[in-house]
Every structure is written in structure tokens, then in C-alpha cells.
C-alpha positions as CSV (number, residue, x, y, z in Angstrom):
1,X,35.3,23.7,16.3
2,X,32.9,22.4,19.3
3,X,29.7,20.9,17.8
4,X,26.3,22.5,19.1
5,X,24.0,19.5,20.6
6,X,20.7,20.0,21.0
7,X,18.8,17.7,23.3
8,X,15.0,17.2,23.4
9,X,13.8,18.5,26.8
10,X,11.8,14.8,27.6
11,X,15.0,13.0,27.4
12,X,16.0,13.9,30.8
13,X,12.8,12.3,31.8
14,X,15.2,8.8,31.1
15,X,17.2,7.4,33.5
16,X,20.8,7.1,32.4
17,X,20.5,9.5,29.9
18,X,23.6,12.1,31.3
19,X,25.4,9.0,30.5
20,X,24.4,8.8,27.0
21,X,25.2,12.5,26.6
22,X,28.3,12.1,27.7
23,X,29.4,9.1,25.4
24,X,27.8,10.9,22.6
25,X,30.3,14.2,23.3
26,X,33.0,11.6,24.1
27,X,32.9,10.6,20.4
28,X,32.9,13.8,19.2
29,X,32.9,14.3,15.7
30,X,35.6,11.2,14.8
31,X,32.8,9.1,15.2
32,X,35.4,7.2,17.2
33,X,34.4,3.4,18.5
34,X,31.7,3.6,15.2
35,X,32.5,1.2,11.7
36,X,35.1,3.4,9.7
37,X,32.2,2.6,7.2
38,X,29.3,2.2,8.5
39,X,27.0,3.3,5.6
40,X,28.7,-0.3,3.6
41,X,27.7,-2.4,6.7
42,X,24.2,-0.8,6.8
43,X,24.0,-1.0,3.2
44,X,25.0,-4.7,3.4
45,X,22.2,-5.8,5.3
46,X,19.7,-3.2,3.6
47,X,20.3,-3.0,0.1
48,X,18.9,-0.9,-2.3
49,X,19.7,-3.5,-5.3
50,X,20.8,-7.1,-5.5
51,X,22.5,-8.5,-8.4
52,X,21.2,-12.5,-8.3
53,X,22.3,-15.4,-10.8
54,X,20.2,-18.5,-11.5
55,X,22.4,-21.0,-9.9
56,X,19.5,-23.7,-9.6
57,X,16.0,-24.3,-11.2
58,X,14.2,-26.9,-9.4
59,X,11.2,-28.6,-11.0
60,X,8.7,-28.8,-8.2
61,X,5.1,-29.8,-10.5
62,X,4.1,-29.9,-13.7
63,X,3.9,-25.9,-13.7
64,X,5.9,-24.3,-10.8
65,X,10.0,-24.1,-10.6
66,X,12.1,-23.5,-8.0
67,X,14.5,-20.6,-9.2
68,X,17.8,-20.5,-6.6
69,X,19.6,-17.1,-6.9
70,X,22.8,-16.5,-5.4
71,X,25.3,-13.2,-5.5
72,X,27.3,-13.9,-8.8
73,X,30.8,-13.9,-7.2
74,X,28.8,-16.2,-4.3
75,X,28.9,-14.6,-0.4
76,X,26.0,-14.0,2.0
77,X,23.0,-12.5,0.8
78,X,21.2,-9.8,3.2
79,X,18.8,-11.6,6.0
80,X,15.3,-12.1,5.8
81,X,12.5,-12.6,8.1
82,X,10.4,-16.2,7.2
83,X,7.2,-14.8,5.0
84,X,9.4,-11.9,3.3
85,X,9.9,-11.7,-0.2
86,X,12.2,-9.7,-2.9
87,X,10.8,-7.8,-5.8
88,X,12.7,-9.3,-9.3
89,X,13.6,-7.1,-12.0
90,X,12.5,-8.4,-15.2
91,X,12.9,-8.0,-19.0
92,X,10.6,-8.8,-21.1
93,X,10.9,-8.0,-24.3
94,X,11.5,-4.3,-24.2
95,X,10.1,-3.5,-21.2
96,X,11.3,-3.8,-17.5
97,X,8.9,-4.4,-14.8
98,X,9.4,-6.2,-11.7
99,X,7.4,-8.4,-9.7
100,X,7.5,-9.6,-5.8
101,X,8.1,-13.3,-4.9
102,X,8.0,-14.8,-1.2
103,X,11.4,-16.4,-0.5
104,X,10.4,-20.0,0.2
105,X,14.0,-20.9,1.4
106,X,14.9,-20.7,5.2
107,X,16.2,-17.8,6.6
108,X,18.8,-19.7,8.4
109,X,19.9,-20.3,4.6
110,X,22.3,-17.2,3.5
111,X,24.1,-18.2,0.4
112,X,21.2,-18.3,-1.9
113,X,17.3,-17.1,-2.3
114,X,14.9,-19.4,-3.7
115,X,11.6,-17.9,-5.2
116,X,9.0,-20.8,-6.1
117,X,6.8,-20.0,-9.0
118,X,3.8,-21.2,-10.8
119,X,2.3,-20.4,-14.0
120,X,-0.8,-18.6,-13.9
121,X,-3.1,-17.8,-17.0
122,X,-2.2,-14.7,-18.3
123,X,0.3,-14.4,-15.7
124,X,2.7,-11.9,-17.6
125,X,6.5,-12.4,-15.5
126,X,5.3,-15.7,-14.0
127,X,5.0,-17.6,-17.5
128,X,7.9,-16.0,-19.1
129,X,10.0,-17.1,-16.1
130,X,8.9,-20.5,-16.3
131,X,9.3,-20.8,-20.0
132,X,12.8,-19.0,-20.5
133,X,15.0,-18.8,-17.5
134,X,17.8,-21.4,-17.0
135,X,20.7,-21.7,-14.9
136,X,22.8,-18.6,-15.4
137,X,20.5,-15.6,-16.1
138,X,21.2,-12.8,-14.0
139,X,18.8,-10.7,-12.7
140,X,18.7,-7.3,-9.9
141,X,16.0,-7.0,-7.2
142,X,15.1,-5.2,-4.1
143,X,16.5,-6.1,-0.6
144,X,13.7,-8.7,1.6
145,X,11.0,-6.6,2.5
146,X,7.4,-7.5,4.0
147,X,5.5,-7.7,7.0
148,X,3.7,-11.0,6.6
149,X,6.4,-12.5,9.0
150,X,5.9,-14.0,12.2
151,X,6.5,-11.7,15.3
152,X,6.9,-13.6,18.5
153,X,5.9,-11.4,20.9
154,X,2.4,-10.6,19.5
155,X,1.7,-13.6,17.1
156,X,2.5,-16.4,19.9
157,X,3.9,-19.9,19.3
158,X,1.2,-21.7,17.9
159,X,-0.3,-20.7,14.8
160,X,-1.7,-21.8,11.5
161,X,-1.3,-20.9,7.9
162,X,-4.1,-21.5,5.3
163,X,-2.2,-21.7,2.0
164,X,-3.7,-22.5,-1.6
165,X,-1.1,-23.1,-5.1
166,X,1.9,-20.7,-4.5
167,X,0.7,-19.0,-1.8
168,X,2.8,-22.3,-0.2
169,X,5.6,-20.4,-0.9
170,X,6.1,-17.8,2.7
171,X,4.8,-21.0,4.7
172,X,7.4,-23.3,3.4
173,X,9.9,-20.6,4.4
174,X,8.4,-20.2,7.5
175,X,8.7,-24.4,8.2
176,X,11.9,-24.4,7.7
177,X,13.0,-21.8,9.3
178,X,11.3,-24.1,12.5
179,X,13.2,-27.2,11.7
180,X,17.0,-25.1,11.4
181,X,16.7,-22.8,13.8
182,X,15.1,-25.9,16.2
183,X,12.4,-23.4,17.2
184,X,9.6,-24.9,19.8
185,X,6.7,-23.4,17.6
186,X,4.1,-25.2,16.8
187,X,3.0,-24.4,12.8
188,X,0.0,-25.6,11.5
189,X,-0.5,-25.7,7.6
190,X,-3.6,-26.3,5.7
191,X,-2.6,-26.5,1.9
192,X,-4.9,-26.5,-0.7
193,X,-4.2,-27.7,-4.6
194,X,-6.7,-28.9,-7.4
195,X,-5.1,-32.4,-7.5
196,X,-3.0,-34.3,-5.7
197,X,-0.3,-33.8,-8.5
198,X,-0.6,-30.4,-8.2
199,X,1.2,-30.2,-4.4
200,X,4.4,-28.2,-4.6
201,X,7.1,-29.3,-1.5
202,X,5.1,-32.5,-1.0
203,X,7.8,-35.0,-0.3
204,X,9.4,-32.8,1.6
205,X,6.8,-31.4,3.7
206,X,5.6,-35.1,4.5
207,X,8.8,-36.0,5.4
208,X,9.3,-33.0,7.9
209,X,5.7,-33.9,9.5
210,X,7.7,-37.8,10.1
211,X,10.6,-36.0,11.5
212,X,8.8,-32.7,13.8
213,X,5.9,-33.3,15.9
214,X,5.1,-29.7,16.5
215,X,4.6,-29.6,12.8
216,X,1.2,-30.8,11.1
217,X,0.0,-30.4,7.5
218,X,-3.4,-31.1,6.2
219,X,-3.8,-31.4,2.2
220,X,-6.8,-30.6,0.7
221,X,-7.6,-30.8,-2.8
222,X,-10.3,-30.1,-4.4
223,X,-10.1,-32.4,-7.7
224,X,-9.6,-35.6,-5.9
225,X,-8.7,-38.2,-8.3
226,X,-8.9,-42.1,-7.5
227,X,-7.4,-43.1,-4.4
228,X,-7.1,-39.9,-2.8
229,X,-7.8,-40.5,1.2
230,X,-7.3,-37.2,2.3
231,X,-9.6,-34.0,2.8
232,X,-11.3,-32.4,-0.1
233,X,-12.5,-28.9,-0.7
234,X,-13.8,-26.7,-0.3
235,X,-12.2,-25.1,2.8
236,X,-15.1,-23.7,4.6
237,X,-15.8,-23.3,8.4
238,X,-16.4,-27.0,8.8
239,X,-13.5,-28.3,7.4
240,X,-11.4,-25.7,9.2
241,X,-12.8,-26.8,12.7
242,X,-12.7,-30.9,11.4
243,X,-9.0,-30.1,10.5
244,X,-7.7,-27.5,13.1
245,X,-9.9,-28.0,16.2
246,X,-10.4,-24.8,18.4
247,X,-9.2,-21.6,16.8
248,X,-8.5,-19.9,19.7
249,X,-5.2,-17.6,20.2
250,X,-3.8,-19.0,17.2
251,X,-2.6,-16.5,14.8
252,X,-3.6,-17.6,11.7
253,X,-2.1,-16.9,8.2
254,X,-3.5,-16.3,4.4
255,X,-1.8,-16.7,1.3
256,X,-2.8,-17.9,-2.5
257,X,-5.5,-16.6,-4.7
258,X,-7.0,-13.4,-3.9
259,X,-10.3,-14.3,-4.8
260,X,-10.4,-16.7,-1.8
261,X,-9.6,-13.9,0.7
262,X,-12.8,-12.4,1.4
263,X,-14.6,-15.8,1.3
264,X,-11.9,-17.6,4.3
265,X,-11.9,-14.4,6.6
266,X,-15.8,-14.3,6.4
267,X,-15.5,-18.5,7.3
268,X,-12.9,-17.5,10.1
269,X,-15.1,-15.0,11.3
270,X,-18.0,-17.2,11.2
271,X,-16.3,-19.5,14.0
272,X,-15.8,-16.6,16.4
273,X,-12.3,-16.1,15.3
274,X,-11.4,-12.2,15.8
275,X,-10.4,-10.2,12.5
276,X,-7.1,-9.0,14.4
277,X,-6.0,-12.7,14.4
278,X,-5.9,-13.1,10.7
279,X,-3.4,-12.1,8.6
280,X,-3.5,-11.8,4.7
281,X,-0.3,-11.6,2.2
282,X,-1.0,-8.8,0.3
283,X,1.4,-9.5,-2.7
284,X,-1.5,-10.4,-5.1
285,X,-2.9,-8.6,-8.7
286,X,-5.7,-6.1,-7.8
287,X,-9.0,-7.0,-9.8
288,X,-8.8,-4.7,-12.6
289,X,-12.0,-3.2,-13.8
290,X,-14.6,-3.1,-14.6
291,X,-14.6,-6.6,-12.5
292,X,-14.7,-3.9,-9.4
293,X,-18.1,-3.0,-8.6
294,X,-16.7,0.8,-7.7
295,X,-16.0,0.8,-11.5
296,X,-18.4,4.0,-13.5
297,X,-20.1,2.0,-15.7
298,X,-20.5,4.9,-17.9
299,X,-16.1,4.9,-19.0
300,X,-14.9,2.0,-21.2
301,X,-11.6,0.6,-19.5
302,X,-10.7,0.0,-23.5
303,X,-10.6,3.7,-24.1
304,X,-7.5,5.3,-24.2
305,X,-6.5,8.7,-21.8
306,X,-3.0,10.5,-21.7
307,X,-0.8,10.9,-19.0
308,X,1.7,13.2,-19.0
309,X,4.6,12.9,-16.6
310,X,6.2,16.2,-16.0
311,X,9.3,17.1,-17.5
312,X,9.6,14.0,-19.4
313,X,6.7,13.0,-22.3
314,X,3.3,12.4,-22.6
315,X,2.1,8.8,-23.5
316,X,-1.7,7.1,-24.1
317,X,-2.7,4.3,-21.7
318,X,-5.9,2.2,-21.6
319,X,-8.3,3.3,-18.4
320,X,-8.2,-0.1,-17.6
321,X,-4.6,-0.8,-17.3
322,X,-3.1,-0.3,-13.5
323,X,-1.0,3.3,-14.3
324,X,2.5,1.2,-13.4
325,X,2.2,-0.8,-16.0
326,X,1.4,1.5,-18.6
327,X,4.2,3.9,-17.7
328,X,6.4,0.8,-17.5
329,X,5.3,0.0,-21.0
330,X,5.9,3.8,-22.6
331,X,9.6,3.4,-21.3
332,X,9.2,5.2,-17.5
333,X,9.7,3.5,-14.4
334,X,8.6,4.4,-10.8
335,X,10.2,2.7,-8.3
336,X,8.0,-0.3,-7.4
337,X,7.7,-3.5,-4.5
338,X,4.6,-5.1,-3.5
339,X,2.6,-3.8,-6.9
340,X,-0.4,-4.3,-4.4
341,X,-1.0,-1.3,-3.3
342,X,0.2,-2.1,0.1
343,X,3.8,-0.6,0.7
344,X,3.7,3.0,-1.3
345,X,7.2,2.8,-3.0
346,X,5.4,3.1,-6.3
347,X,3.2,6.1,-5.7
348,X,3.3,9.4,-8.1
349,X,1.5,12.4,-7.2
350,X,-1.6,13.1,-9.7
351,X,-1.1,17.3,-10.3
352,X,-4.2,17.3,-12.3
353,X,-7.3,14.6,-13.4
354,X,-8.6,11.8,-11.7
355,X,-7.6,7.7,-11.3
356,X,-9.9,4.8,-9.9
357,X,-8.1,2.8,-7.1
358,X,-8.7,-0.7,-7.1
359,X,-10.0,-1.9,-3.4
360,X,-6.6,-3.4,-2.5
361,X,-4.9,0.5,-2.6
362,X,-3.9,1.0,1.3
363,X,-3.4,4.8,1.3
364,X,-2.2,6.5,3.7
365,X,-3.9,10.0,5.0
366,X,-1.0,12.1,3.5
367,X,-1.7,10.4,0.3
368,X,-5.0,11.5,0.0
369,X,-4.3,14.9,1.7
370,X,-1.4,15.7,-0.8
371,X,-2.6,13.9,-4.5
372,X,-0.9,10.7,-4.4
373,X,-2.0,7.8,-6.0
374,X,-0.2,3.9,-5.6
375,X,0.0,3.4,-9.4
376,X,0.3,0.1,-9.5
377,X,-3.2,-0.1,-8.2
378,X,-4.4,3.1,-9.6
379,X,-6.4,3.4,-13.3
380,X,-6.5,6.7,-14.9
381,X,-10.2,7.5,-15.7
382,X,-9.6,10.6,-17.2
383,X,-6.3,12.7,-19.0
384,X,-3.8,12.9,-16.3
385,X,-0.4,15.2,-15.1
386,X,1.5,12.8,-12.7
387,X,4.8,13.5,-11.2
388,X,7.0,11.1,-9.7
């Protein structure tokens, strides 16, 4: 049976394309010349799960580990751009719930992931990581996703990265990833930590500053104990231009604690750098209410509302829990990635009441149009009907 091929009328606006018509009705339906699988190799490089094992736990400071996963039966992992991260899969207790973490290994690396973590107050999977995991726990996760990556042709090749605690984490990746690869990039990093013990990567990043001149790093520290010689905090717009000099046409990066966000783009602003030049990991908590201004004063965030997810069961969840997490603790589990209300993959559709998203929620217009809500950055104020 001939196949019927239907070709959009502006393609003939292309040169070469009665060539490409032809090669595509040379191949016929055979797919002949193609992978004999070609969903495996796709699927290879773009999984939808990953089974990991704790191969390595690396005791970078008093509170953060190094957790190096590999593929169980060892092999390749899928690629990754420098700044990327995975989201983990992780039991606790009874519940599952996941959580992203920048790789901080170098892309160039394949055989294993390495996800650098510190403990955070309150920090649910973060804590329980730290305090339980050892070499041979296995977990799943998503395949590297992100856009806080360096792109080449827009971001150019000298650029800084403003990094506080953890948020070291997509930078480190990023260095390395220049001293493999022998990249001609010139990086930047200003790292800020509470004390000089506090530094996660800091014999290594001062020996790659020995070894790569077109790689600098500036500590800062805003606990200075005796004998510290180097900068100390706060990082403002003076000790951005005393450290980094002239802003100009360098992209620069952000990534750490939240609450410093709005303060270092104002201060970056301030010195004539344009927004378009800054760019912000996203992979961060929202503020939860009532801490929001936004908030209606007039609903407790302790008082309790029902959702009910259709065709499944109802369950009661606190207005001031993010909606994720309180399906996630009642047993149901929307598919979830960033859990910052930047990527979507976690959104339900709200058929009837009304939720509170947290100023981090990026919808899109067909969100809003069609009653969806990014739940892990979404509070139900009132009783809701969610499908997902």
C-alpha cells in the first residue's frame, strides 16, 4: 500500500527540499537506513527513569555530602548539560516525594552523577539524606533536565556565577566541565559561606585556580573568624565591582538561598547591569504563606480544606501546605521536577475552588486559560476538585 505524504505548502519555499522528499519516499515505510530501534536509543539518552546506586558518599563539610550514583550494573549514564540537575525519588517513611539536585560532577564524567548536598533547617529530603544514606542505597530519578546551563552562542565566553552554600553545586559542574573539555571560557565565581569551614569544593577549587588562569574564585564569608584574609560579606554592589571589575557582557549566574535573589538582582541592577544578563536557578522552596504578602490575611494556613482528586478519594490538607506535598502525603503522586513552579510537569487542573500560587509559580497562558494550577507551588484556600 503507497503511503499518502502530505507536505506543508512553505516547505518548497526551502532550497533542497525536493531532495528531502525524495529521501523521505526512498525510505518508504521500512524506515530503511533508521536504528532498527530507534525509540531504545532515544530513550537512552532521554529517559523517563533512572535506577541510581550510592556507589560513593563524600564528606565535603561538617553538613554537606557528596552522594556518587552510578547505573547498578555500572555503564553510561544519559548526558547532561553543566548547571542541569536530576529530580531523586525519595522514601521517607511512608511517603515518596522527590526532590531536584544540580549535578556538581562534570559532564565530560559519564559513569556516575554526583549530587552535593547540605543540610538545611527543616530541610525535609535534604536531612534525611544526610543522616541515613550510605553506600549501596538505590534510588530512581528523572533524566538531567534544566535550563540554567550555559549556551555559547547567546551567553558568550566570559561570565560569572554568584553562588552562596549549595547553590556551589551547578557552578562546580560548570568548572569542571572547563578544565576536561579544555574549553577557552573564562568563569568567574564568587562564593559565599558563613565561615571559612563552611566552603564546600575548597581544596579543590583553589587548586584548579593554581592550575587554569581563565578560572578565578573570590570567597566571601560572612562570619569571618581569626585569620581570615579574604573578602567578607555582605555581597552588595561594592563588593561585586571591588571583586569583578566592569560587568559588562558578562552573563552572570545566581544560585543559593532564595531569599538573596531579589536583594543581588536589585544590586546588579544598581550597577547598570541589564536584567536579561542575569540568570537565576529556579530549583529553590517557594515561601509558603502567610510569609507572602499576596496571602488573605483573613484564611488561617493551619485550617484544613479537602481536595478531592477525581476518580480516586478525597483527602484534608492544610491551606498552608504546597498541594504536592499534601497529595504526596495522602498516598497520590503527580508527576513532579523542579517543585518550583518553573517546569509544569507537576501541574493538575483545579475543576472546581480556588488555590493561592506562591510568587515563584511561572504559568503559562494555557494554564490560566484552561484551570491549571503547578501544585507544588500552589495552596488550596478553599475545598477543591483537582484532576491530574
Amino acid at each position: 500500500m503507497e503511503r499518502s505524504m502530505s507536505i506543508n505548502p512553505l516547505a518548497h519555499l526551502f532550497d533542497g527540499v525536493s531532495d528531502v522528499i525524495a529521501e523521505i519516499e526512498r525510505r518508504g515505510e521500512t524506515g530503511a537506513d533508521q536504528p532498527v530501534d530507534a525509540r531504545a536509543e532515544i530513550m537512552s539518552l532521554h529517559p523517563e527513569g533512572i535506577d541510581l546506586v550510592v556507589a560513593q558518599v563524600i564528606e565535603e563539610t561538617a553538613s554537606t555530602r557528596t552522594f556518587r550514583m552510578r547505573r547498578p550494573g555500572g555503564g553510561e549514564l544519559p548526558p547532561f548539560l553543566a548547571g542541569q540537575y536530576i529530580s531523586l525519588n525519595v522514601r521517607i517513611g511512608d511517603v515518596l516525594t522527590n526532590r531536584p539536585f544540580s549535578i556538581s560532577s562534570s559532564p565530560a564524567v559519564r559513569d556516575s552523577y554526583d549530587l552535593t548536598v547540605r543540610r538545611l533547617k527543616g530541610g525535609r529530603v535534604s536531612n534525611h539524606l544526610i543522616d541515613t544514606v550510605t553506600v549501596g542505597h538505590r534510588f530512581t530519578s528523572g533524566g538531567p533536565v534544566g535550563a540554567f546551563s550555559h549556551n555559547p552562542l547567546f551567553h558568550g565566553d566570559d561570565v560569572v556565577f554568584l553562588a552562596g552554600g549549595s547553590g556551589v553545586a551547578p557552578a562546580m559542574s560548570m568548572i569542571r566541565d572547563i578544565v576536561d573539555r579544555g574549553l577557552s571560557r573564562r568563569m568567574t565565581l564568587v562564593y559565599g559561606s558563613r565561615r571559612a569551614e563552611d566552603v564546600i569544593f575548597r581544596d579543590e577549587l583553589d587548586g584548579i585556580m593554581d592550575r587554569q588562569p581563565n578560572i578565578r574564585v573570590h570567597h566571601v564569608i560572612s562570619q569571618p573568624g581569626r585569620g581570615w584574609k579574604g573578602a567578607v560579606g555582605p555581597l552588595d554592589a561594592g563588593l561585586i565591582t571591588s571583586l569583578l571589575g566592569p560587568l559588562a557582557g558578562r552573563m552572570t549566574y545566581l544560585c543559593g538561598p532564595s531569599s538573596k535573589y531579589d536583594f543581588l538582582v536589585k544590586e546588579l541592577e544598581s550597577l547598570g547591569h541589564p536584567r536579561r544578563r542575569i540568570r537565576v536557578e529556579a530549583g529553590n522552596v517557594a515561601k509558603p504563606p502567610p510569609t507572602d504578602p499576596r496571602w488573605p490575611t483573613v484564611l488561617d494556613p493551619r485550617g484544613e480544606v479537602t481536595v478531592t482528586v477525581r476518580g480516586r478519594k478525597s483527602v484534608s490538607i492544610p491551606r498552608g501546605q504546597a498541594l504536592l506535598e499534601g497529595l504526596e502525603d495522602n498516598g497520590l503522586r503527580p508527576k513532579a521536577s523542579c517543585r518550583s513552579g518553573e517546569c509544569s510537569m507537576c501541574r493538575v487542573r483545579i475543576c472546581s475552588g480556588e488555590v493561592f500560587h506562591a510568587e515563584e509559580a511561572r504559568l503559562r497562558m494555557s494554564d490560566r486559560q484552561f484551570g491549571f494550577a503547578h501544585s507544588c507551588v500552589a495552596y488550596p484556600l478553599t475545598d477543591l476538585e483537582i484532576d491530574f
